[in-house]
N, C-alpha and C positions, 0 to 999 in steps of 0.2 A: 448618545447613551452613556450613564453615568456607569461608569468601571463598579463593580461589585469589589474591586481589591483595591489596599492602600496604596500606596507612592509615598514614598520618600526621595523631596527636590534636596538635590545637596550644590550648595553657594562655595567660591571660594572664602577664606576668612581674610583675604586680603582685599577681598573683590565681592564684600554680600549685597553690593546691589545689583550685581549680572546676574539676573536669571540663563543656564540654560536652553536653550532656545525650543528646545523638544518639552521643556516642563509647560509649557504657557498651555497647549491644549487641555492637559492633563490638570491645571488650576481653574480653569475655566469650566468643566465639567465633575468639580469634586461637589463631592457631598459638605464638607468643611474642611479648608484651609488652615493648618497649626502654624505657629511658630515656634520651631525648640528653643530649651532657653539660653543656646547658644548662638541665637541668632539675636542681630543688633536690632535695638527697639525704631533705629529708622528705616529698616528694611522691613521688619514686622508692620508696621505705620502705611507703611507702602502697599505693602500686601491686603491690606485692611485684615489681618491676619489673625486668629484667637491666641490665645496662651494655650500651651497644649497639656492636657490633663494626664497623668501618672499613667506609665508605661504599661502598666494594665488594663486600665480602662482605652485606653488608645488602640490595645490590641484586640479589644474588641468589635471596633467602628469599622464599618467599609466603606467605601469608597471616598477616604478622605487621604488628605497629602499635607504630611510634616516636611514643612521646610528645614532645613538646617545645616549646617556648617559644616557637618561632622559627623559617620557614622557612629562616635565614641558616644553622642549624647545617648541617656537613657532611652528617651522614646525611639530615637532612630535605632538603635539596635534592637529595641524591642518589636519594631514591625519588619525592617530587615528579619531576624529571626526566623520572623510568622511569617514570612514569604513576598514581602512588597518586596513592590518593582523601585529599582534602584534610577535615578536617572542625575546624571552630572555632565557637564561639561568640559572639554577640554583648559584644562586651566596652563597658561604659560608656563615657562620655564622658570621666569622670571620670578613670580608671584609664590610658585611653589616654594623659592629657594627660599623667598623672605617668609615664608610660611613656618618652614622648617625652621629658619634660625628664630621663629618666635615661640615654637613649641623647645627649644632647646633652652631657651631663656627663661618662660614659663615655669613657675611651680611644678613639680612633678617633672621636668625636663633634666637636662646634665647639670649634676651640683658644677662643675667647674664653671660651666658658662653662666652659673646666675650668680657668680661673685665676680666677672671680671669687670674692668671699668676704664676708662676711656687711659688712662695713666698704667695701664696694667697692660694692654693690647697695645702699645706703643711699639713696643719691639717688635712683634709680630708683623706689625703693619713692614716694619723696615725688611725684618727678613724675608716676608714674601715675596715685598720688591724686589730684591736684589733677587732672589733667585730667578723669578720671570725675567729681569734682566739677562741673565745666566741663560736663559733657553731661546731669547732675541739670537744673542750673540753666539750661540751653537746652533742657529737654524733647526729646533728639534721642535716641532709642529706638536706633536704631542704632549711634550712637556707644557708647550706655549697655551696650549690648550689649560691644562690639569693648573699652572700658574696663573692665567689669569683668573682660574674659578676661588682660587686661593687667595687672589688680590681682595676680588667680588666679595669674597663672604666676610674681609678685612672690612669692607665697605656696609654688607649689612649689619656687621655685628655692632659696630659703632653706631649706626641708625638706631638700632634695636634699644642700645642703652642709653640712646639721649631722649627714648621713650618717657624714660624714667624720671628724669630731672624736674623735681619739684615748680623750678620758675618759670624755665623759660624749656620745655618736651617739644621734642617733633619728632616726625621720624621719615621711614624711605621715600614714602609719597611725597613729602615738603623735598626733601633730598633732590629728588628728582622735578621735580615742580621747579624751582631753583635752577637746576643745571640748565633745563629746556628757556627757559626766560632766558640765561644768560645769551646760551647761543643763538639765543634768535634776538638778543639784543647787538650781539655783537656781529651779526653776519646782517646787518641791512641791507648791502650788494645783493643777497638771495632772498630775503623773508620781506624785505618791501623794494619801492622804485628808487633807492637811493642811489648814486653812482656805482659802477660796478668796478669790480676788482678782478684785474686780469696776470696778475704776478701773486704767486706765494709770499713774496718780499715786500709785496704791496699791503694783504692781508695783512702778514706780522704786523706791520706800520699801525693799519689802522685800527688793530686788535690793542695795543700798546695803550694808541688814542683815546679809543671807547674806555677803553679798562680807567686810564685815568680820571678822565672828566666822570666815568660813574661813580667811582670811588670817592673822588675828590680829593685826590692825595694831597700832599702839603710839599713833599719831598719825593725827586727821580727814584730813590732808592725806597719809598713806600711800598710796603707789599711782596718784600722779595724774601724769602724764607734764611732766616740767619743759621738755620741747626739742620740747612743741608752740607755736605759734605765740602771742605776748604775750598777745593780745586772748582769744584762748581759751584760755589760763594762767588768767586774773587771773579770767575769765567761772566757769572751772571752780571757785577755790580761791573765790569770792564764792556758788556753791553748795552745793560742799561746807559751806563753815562756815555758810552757813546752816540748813542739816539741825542742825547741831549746838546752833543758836540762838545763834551768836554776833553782838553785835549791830552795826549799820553803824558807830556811832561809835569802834569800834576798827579800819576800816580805815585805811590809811597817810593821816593828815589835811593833809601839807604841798600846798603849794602849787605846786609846779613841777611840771611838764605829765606826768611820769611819775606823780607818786599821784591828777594827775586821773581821767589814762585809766583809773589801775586802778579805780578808784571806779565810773567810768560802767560799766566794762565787769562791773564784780562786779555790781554794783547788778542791772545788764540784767539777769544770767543767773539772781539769786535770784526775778527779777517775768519768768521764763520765754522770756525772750528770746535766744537764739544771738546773741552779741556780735559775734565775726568773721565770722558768716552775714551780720549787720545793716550791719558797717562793709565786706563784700564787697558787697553790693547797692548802697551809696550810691558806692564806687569804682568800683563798671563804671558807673555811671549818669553817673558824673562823666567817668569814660573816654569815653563815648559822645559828650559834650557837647562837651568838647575838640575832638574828628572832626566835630562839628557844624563845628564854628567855623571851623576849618580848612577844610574845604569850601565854604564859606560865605564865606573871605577867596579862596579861588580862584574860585570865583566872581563874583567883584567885582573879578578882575582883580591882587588883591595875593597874594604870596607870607606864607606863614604865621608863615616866621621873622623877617620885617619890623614883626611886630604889637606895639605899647605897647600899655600897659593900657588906653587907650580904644580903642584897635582891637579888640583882646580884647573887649571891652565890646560894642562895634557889631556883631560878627558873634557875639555868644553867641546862642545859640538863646532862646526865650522860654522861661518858668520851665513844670514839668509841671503842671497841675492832678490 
């Protein structure tokens, strides 16, 4: 029996070729099927769907179902209004978020988000690293949580703006399309019958391997981020070339304080150590100790910025066991 009242099918805008699964009766039984004109001309096409005629005249019809994107559009609001039955789908978490950051980019969205640009959000991206960083290394699940949504939307917002680029636009879908190829390129041991891989050490190896031969580097040190931080430069290009067996006595052998670092820090990361993990744990531990002292000179009556070095001395804390 053909409903005597509208429906309004509402799509994701990330996702308008998933119908809801409860709409399909309900298109199947309509008097005429609209498409608002927020909805995309291939999902319309699909539908075999009309153009939907002005919000008045729509509020006239019964038993018909406007598809659409979005309660905002005219005609869905205008049969929403008049009492049609609303019906949607659970939409991802996922889909939502980039939904959102597309309405925030959008005309009519946050003036700041529709001037920034991939050179502007640079910093952003770094500070929100470190800080999930920051919530790794205090064990604070919550924070860990609220950081990595922080990382995430660093990652849709970039998406969102290379929408935009006149030559060569993509956006989260390719993103993601992308990332899934790679790892199923690079994990042959699980995604086809290739040999399999029974070490973590093994993996890295042959993660190394793949990554090479797809890229087609020219050089060991191809593809290794130069404008990440020294300690994890020097840590990274001390394990790259060791894969390749190049051996310690040709790293930089002078003497001033820059080819030491690089030395300890290549050295650490070839015998498995994170070099700027290592030199971050002895600086907050160091950080700590300062705030000792200090507390410890207020405590005793003196002011901190007063302290010589045997003052310093007399309120440092005892060494850690």
């Amino acid at each position: 029996m053909t409903s005597p009242f509208a429906s309004v099918v509402l799509v994701s805008p990330a996702l308008p070729a998933m119908l809801p699964a409860a709409a399909w009766p309900v298109l199947r039984s309509a008097e005429a099927v609209y498409a608002a004109a927020d909805l995309p001309e291939d999902t319309r096409s699909a539908l075999d769907a009309k153009a939907a005629p002005d919000p008045a005249t729509l509020r006239t019809q019964r038993g018909v179902v406007l598809v659409a994107a979005s309660t905002r559009d005219p005609g869905a609001a205008a049969l929403v209004e008049a009492g049609a039955t609303v019906i949607g789908g659970p939409v991802p978490a996922l889909v939502r978020a980039a939904e959102v950051m597309d309405r925030l980019r959008s005309p009519g969205g946050c003036p700041w988000d529709a001037v920034q640009t991939h050179e502007s959000l640079r910093q952003y991206l770094v500070e929100e690293t470190y800080e999930l960083l920051d919530a790794i290394e205090h064990g604070d699940r919550e924070a860990l949580r609220e950081e990595l949504g922080d990382v995430l939307l660093q990652v849709l917002f970039h998406a969102r703006v290379a929408t935009e680029h006149e030559g060569d636009p993509f956006g989260i879908d390719d993103v993601a399309e992308a990332l899934v190829a790679k790892l199923v390129g690079r994990h042959p041991h699980v995604f086809t019958d290739a040999e399999k891989v029974r070490t973590a050490e093994h993996q890295q190896v042959r993660w190394e391997e793949l990554k090479q031969a797809e890229k087609r580097r020219e050089s060991i040190v191809d593809g290794i981020a130069f404008g990440q931080p020294a300690a994890a430069l020097a840590g990274k290009l001390g394990q790259r070339t060791g894969r390749a067996g190049l051996p310690f006595d040709l790293f930089p052998p002078g003497d001033d304080e820059g080819s030491k670092l690089f030395r300890l820090a290549a050295a650490a990361r070839r015998a498995g150590l994170d070099p700027e993990d290592a030199l971050r744990v002895v600086a907050k531990a160091f950080a700590a100790d300062v705030r000792a002292a200090e507390r410890a000179a207020r405590d005793a009556g003196l002011d901190p910025a007063t302290l010589d070095a045997e003052g310093w001395r007399r309120c440092w804390p005892l060494p850690r066991r």
